[in-house]
N, CA and C of each residue as an Amber inpcrd file, in Angstrom:
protein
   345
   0.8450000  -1.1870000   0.0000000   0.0000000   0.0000000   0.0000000
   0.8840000   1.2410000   0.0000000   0.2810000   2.1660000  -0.6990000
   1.2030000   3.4520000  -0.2670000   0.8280000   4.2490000   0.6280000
   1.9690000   5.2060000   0.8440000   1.6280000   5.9190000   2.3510000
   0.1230000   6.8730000   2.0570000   0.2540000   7.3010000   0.9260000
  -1.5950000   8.1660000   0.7570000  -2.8390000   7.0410000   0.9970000
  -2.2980000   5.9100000   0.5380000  -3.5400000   4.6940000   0.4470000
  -3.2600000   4.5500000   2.0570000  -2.7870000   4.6560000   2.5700000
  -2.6500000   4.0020000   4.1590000  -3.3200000   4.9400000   5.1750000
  -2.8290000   6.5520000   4.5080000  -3.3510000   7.3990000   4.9520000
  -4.7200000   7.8700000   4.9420000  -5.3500000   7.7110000   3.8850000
  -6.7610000   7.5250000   3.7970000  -7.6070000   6.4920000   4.6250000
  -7.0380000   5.3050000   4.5790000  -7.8560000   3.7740000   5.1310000
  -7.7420000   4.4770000   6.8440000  -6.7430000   4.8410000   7.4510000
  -6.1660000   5.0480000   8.5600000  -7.4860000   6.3620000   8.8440000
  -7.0440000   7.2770000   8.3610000  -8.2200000   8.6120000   8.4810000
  -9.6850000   7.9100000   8.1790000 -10.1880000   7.4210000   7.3290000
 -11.5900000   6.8840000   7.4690000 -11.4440000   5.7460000   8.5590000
 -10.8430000   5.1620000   9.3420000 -11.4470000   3.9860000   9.7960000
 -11.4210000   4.9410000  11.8950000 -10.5290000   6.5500000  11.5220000
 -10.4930000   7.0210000  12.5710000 -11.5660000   7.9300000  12.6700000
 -12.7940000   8.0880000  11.7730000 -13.7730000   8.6420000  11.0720000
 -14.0110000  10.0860000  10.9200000 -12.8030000  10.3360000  10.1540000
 -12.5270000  11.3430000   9.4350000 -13.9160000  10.8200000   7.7210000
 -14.2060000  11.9140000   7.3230000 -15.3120000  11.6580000   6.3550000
 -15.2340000  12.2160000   5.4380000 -15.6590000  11.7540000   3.9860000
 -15.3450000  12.4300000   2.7650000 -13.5960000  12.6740000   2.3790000
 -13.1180000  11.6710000   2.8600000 -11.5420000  11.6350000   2.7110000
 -11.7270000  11.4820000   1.0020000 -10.5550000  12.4730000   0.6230000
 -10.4300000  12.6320000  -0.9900000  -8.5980000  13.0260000  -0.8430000
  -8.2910000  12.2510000  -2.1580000  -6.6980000  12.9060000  -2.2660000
  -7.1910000  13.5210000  -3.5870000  -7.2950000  14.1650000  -3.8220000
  -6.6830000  15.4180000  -4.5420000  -5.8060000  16.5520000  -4.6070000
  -5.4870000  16.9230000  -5.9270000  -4.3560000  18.1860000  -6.1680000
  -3.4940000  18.2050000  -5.2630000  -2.9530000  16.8460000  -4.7530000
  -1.5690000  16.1500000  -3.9460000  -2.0080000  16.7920000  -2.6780000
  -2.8960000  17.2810000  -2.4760000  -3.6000000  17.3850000  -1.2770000
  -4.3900000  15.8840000  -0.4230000  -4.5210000  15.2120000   0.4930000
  -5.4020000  14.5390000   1.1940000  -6.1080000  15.3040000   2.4420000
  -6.9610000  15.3420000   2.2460000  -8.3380000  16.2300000   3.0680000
  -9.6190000  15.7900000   3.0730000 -10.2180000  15.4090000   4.1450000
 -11.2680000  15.5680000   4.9940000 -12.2160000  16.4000000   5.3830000
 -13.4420000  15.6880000   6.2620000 -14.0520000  16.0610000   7.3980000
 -14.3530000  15.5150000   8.6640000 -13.2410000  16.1500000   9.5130000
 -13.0010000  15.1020000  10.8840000 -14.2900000  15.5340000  11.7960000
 -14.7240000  14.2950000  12.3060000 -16.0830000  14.1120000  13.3340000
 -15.2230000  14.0860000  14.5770000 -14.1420000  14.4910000  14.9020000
 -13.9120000  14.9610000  16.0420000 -14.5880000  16.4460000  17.0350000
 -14.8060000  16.8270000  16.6520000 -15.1820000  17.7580000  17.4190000
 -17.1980000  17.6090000  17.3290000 -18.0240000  18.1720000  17.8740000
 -19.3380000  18.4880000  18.1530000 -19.9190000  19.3000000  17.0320000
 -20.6560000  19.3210000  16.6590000 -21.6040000  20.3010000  16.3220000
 -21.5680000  20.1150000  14.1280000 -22.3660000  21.0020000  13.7790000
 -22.2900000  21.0820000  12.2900000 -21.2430000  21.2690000  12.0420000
 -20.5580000  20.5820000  10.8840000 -19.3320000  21.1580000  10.1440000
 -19.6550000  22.6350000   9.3170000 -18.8890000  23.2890000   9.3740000
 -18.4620000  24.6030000   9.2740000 -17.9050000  24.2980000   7.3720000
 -18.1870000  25.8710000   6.7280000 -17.2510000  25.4520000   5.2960000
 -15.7110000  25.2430000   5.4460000 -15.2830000  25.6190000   6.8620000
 -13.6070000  25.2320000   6.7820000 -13.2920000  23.5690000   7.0970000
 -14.3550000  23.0290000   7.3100000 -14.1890000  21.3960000   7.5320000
 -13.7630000  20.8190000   6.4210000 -13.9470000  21.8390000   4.9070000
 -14.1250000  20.6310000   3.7220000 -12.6290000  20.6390000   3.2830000
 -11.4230000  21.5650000   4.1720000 -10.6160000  21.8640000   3.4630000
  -9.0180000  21.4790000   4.8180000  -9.7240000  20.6180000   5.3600000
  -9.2220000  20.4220000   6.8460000  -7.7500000  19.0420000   6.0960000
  -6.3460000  19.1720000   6.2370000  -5.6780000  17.8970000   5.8610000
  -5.5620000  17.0610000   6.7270000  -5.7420000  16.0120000   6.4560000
  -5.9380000  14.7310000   7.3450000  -4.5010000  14.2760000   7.7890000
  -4.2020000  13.7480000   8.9610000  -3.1340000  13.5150000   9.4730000
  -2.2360000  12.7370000   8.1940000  -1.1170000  12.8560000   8.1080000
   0.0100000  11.9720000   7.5020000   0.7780000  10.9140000   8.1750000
  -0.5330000   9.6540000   8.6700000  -0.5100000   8.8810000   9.7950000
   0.8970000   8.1440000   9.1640000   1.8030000   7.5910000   8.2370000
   2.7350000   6.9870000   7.5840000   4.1030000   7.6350000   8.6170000
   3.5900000   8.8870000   8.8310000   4.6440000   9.3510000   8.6450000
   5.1530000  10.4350000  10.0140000   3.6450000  10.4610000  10.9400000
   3.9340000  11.3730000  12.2880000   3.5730000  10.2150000  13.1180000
   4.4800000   9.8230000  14.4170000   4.3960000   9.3100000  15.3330000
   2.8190000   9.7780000  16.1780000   3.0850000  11.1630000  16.1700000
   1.7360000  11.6290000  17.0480000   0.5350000  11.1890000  16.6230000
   0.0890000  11.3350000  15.3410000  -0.9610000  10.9150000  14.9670000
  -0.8580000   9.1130000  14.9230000  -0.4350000   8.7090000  14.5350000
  -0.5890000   7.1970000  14.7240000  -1.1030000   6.9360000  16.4650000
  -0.6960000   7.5860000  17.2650000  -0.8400000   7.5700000  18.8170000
  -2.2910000   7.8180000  18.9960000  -2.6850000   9.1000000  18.1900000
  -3.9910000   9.5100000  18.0900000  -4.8760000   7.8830000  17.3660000
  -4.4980000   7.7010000  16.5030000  -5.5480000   6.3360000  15.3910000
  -5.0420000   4.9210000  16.3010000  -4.5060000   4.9730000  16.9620000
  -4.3180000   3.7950000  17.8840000  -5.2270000   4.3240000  19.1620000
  -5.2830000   5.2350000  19.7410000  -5.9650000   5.5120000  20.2860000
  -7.9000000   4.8780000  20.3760000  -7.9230000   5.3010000  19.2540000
  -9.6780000   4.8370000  18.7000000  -9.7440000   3.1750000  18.7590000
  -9.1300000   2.5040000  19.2740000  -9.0280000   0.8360000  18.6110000
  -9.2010000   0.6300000  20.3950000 -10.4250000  -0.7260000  20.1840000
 -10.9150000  -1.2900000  21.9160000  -9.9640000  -2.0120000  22.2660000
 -10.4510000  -2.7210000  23.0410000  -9.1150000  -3.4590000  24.3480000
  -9.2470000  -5.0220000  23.3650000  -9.8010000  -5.5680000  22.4390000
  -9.4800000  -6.1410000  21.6000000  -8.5440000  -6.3210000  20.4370000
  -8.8800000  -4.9700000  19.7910000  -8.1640000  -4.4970000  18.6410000
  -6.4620000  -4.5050000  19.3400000  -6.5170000  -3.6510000  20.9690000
  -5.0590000  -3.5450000  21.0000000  -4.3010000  -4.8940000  21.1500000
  -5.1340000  -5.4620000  21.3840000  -4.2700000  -7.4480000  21.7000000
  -3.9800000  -7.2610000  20.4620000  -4.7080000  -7.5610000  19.5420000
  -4.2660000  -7.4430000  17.8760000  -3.1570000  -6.8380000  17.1560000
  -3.3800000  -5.8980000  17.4740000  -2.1910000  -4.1110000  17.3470000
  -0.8630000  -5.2070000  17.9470000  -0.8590000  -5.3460000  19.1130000
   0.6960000  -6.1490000  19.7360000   1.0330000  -6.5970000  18.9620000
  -0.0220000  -7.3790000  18.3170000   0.6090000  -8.6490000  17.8640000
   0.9560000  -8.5120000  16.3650000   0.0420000  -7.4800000  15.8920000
   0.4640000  -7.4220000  14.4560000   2.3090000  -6.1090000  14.2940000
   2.2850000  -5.3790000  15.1530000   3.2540000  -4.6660000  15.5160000
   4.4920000  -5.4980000  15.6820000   4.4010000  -6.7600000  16.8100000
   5.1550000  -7.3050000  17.1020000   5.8760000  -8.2190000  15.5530000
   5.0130000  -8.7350000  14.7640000   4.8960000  -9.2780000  13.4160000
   6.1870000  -8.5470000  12.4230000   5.5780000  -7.1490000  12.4570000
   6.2590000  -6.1420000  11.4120000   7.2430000  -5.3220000  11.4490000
   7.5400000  -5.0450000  13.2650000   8.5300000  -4.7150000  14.0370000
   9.7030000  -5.6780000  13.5830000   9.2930000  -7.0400000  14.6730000
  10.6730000  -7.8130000  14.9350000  10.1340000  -9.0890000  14.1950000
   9.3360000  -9.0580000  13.5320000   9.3590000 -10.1710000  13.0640000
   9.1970000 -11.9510000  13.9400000   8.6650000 -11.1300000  14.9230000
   7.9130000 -12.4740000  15.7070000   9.4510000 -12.4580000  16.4910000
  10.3310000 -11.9650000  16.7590000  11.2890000 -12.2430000  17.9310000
  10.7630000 -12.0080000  19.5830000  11.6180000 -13.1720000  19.7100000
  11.4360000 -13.4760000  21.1280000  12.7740000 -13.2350000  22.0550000
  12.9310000 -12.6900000  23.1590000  13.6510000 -12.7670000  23.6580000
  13.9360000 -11.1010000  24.9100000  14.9260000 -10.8260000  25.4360000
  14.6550000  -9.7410000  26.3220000  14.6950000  -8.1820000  26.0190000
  15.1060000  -8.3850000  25.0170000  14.6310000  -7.0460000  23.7660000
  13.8120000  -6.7140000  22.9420000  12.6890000  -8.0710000  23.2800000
  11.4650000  -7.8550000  21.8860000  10.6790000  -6.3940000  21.9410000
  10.4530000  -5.6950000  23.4840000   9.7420000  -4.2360000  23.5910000
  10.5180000  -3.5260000  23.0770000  11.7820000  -3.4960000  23.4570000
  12.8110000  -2.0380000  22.0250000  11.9790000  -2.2890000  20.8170000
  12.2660000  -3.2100000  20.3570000  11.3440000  -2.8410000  19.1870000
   9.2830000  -2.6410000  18.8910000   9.4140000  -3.1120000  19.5840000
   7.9420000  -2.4480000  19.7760000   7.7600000  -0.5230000  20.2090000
   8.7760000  -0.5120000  20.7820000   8.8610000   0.9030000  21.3410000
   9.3140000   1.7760000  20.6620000  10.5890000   1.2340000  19.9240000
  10.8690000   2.2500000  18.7120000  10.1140000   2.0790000  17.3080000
   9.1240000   1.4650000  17.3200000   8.5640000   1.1570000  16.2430000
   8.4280000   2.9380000  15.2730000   8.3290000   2.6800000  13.6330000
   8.2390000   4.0760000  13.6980000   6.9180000   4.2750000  13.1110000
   6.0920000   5.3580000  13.0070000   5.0530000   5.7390000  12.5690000
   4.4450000   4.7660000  11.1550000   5.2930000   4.7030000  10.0460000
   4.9520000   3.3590000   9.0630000   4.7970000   1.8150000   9.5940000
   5.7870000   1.5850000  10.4310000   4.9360000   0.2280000  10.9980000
   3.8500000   0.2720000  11.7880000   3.9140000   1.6500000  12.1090000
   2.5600000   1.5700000  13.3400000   1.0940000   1.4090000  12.1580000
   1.6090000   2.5500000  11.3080000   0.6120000   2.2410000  10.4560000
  -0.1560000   1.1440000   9.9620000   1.0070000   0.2910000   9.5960000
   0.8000000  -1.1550000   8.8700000   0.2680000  -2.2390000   9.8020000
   0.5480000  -2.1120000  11.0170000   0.4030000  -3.0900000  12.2640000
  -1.0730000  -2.5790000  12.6770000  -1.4330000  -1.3500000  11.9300000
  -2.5900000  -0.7650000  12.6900000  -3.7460000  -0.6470000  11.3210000
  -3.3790000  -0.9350000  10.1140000  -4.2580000  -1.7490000   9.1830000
  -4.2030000  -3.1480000   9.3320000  -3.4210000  -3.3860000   9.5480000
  -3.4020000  -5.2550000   9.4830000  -4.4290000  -5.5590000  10.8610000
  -4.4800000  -4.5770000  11.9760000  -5.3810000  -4.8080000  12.8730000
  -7.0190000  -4.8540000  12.6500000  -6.9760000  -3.4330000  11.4640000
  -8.4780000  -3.7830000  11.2800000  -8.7770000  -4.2970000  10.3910000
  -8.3200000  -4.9050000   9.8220000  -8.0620000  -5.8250000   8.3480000
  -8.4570000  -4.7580000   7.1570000  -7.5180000  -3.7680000   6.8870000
  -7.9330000  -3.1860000   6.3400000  -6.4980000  -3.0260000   5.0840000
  -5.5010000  -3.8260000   5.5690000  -3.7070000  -3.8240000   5.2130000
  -4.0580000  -4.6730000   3.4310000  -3.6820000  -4.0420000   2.1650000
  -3.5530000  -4.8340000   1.1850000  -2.0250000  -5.0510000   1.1650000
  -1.7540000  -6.2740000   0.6520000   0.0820000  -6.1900000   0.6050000
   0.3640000  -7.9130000   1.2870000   2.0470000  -7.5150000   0.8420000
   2.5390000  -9.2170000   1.1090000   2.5020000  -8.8290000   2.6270000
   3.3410000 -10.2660000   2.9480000   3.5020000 -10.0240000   4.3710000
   2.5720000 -11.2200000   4.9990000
């Protein structure tokens, strides 16, 4: 998948709405906040979850106490590759924003790709 395709699946499944990439722009309308969207909603850019730690924190955030068993495990998968041993959390911890990504489509089955 590419990082715009990841970024989109990632922003709609965090229900951001009307996600469109256009004119190398990707933009939304995030249902985060209350009330009617406003005309500045239609022009709002959606996180560049591939690629900022923070926001991946944010879209991991939205996932239940199910999904995160999942998240471990698919993290743990794409991180270290299923290693075991007394360093397997370094890599879970330094994981960077693209695996979080990928570990965090593959959670909602939403990941196209080998692997």
């Amino acid at each position: 998948m590419t990082p715009e395709v990841q970024r989109i699946a990632i922003a709609e499944a965090c229900g951001w709405k009307n996600v469109d990439a256009g004119s190398g722009r990707v933009w939304g309308v995030t249902t985060r906040h209350k009330g009617t969207p406003s005309e500045f909603d239609v022009c709002v850019d959606v996180p560049n979850y591939p690629f900022d730690l923070n926001a991946m924190h944010d879209a991991v955030m939205t996932l239940n106490a199910d999904q995160m068993v999942s998240m471990d495990h698919h993290l743990d998968v794409v991180v270290g590759n299923g290693r075991q041993g007394l360093n397997c959390e370094y890599f879970l911890w330094s994981a960077t924003a693209a695996q979080r990504a990928e570990a965090f489509l593959r959670t909602i089955g939403k990941w196209k790709g080998a692997k």
